[in-house]
LOKOLMI-58817 format. One record per residue (C-alpha): residue in three letters; residue number from 0; x, y, z. Coordinates in nm, 4 decimals. Layout:
N
[r 'ALA',NUM,[X,Y,Z]];
...
END
This chain:
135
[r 'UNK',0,[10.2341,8.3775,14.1939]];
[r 'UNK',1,[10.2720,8.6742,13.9704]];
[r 'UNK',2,[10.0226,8.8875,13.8478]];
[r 'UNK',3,[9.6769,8.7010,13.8703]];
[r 'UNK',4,[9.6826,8.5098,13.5624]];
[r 'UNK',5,[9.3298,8.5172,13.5301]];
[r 'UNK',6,[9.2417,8.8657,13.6274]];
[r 'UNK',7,[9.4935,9.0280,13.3403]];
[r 'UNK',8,[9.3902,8.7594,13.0795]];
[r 'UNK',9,[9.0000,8.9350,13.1387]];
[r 'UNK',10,[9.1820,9.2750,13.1411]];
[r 'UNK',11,[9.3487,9.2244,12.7956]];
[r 'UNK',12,[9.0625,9.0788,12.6937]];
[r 'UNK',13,[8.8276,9.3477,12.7999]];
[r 'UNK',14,[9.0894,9.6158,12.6195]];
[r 'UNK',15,[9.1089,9.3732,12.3397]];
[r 'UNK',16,[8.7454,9.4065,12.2413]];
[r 'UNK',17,[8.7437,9.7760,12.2519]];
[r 'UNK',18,[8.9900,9.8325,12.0163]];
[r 'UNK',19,[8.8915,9.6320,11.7837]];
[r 'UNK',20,[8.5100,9.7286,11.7940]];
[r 'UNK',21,[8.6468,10.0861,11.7982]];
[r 'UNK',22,[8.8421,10.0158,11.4467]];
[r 'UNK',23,[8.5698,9.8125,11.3179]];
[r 'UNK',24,[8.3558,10.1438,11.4335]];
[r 'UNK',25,[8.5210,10.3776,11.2681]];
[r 'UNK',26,[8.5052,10.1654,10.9097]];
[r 'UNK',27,[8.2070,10.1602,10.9111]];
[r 'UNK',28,[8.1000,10.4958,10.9623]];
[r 'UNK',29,[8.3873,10.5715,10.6714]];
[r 'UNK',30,[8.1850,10.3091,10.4615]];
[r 'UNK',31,[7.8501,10.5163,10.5334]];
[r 'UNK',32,[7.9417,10.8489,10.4989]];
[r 'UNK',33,[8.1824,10.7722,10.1008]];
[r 'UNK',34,[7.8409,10.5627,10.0242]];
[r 'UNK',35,[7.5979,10.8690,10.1411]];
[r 'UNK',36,[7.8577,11.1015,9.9546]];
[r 'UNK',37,[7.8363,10.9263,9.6405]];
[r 'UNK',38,[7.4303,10.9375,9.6649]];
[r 'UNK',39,[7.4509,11.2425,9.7243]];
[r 'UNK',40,[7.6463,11.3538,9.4415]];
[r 'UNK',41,[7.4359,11.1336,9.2235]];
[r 'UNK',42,[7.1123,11.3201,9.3195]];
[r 'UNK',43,[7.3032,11.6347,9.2654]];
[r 'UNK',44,[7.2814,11.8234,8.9334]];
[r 'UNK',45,[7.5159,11.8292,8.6572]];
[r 'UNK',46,[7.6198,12.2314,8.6755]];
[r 'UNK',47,[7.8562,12.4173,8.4319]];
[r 'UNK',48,[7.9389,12.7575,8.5549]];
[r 'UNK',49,[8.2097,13.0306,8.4620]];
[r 'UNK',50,[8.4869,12.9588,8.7178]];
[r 'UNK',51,[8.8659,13.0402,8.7043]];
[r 'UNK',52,[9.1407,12.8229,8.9178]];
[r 'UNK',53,[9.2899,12.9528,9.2127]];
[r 'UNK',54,[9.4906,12.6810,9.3638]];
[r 'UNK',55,[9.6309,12.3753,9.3339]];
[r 'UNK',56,[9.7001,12.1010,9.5852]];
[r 'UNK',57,[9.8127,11.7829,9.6312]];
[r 'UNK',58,[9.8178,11.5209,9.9317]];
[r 'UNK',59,[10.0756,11.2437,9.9307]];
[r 'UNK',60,[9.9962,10.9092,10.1303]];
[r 'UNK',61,[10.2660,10.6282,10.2375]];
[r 'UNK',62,[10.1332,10.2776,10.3236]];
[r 'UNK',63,[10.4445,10.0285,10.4461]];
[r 'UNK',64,[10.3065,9.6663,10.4259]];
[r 'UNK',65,[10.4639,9.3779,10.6220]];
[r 'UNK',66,[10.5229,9.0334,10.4359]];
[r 'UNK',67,[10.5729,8.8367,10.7397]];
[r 'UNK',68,[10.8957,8.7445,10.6204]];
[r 'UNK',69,[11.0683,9.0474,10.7171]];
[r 'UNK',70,[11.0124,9.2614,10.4003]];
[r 'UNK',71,[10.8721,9.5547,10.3661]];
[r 'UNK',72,[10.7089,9.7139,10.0815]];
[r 'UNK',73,[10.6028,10.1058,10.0980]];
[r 'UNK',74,[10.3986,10.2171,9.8783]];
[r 'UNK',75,[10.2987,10.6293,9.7994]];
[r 'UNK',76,[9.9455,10.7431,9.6738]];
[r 'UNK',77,[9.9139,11.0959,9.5302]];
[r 'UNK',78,[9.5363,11.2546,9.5818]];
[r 'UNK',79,[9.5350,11.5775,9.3209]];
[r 'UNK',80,[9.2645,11.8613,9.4861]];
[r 'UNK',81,[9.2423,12.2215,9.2420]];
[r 'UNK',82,[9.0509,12.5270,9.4038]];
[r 'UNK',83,[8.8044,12.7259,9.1693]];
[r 'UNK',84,[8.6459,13.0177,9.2441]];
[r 'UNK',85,[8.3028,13.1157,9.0611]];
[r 'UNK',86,[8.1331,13.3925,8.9965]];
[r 'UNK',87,[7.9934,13.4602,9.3150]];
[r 'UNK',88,[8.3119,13.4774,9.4872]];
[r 'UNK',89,[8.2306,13.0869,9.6086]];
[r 'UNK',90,[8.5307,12.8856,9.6173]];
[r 'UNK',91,[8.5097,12.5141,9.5847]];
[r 'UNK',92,[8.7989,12.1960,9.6464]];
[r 'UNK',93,[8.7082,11.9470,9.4030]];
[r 'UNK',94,[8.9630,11.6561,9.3737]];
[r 'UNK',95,[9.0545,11.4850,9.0683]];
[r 'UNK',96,[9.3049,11.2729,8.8806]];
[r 'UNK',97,[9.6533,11.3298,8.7593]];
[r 'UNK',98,[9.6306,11.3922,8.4033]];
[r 'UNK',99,[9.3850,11.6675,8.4506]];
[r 'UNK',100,[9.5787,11.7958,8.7441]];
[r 'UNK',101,[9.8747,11.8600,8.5677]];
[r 'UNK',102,[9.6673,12.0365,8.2367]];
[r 'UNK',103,[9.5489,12.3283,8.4931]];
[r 'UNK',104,[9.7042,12.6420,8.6286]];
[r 'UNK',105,[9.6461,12.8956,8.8579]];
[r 'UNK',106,[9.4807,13.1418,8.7118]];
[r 'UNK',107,[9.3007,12.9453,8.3970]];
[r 'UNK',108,[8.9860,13.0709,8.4021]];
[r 'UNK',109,[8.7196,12.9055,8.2302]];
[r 'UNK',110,[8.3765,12.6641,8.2334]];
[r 'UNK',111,[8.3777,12.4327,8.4834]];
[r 'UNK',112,[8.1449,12.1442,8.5255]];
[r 'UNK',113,[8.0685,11.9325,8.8071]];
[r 'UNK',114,[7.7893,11.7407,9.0387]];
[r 'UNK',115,[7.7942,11.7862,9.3875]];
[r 'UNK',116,[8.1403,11.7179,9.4907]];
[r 'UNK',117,[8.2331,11.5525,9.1878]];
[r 'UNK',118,[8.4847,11.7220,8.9289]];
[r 'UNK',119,[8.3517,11.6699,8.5598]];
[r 'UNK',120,[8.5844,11.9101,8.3591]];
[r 'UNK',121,[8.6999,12.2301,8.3228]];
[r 'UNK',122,[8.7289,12.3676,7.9152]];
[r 'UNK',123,[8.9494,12.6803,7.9457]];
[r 'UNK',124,[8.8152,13.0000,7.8003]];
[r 'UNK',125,[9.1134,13.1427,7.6124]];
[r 'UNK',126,[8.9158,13.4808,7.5085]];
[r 'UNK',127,[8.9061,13.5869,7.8883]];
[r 'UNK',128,[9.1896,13.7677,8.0224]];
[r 'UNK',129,[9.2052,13.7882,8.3615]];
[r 'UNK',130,[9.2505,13.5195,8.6876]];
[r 'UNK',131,[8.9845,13.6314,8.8718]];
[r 'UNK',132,[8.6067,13.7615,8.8010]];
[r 'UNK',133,[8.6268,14.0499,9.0046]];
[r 'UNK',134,[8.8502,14.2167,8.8297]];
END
């Protein structure tokens, strides 16, 4: 009696392997796209160009991990992302760490150097005035 024993072992089964093929899927194509980023940036150029901050950003993560024993442990990550705007009017995200982070403001303006998507520095100009270049 009941529900077919067999039948919704081959069911759970059968939704089993999707999800987990599906997860594995997904890390992998993470895996290939931060590798082919990092090449990337790599075969970029080194470029320092006039640039002035616009904005600043941050994006806080929470992990909770399960000891099997009934504890839990949580755990926060902070990602740190500033804004610059270049001559051209361009405006680019670059993320970077803490430290740095906390050493910029809106409205430093400055040289900024970077390689593809890769923050490098950013040495403040303290002879220019204003926040912005078209001004």
């Amino acid at each position: 009696m009941g529900f077919g024993g067999c039948n919704s072992f081959a069911v759970f089964e059968t939704v089993f392997f999707i999800a987990f093929f599906s997860i594995l899927g997904v890390v992998v194509f993470a895996a290939i796209r931060g590798i082919a980023q990092w090449n990337k940036n790599n075969h970029s150029p080194r470029l320092t160009v006039p640039a002035a901050v616009v904005s600043k950003r941050t994006n806080v993560s929470s992990h909770m991990n399960n000891a099997g024993s009934g504890m839990h442990h949580t755990s926060r990550s902070t990602t740190y992302y500033i804004t610059f705007e270049v001559e051209s009017g361009d405006r680019m995200e670059l993320q970077m760490n803490g430290s740095e982070f906390g050493m910029l403001a809106e409205g430093d303006v400055g040289m900024l150097t970077f390689q593809g998507t890769r923050y490098l520095g950013f040495e403040r100009d303290r002879k220019i005035g204003s926040t912005t270049f078209g001004e």
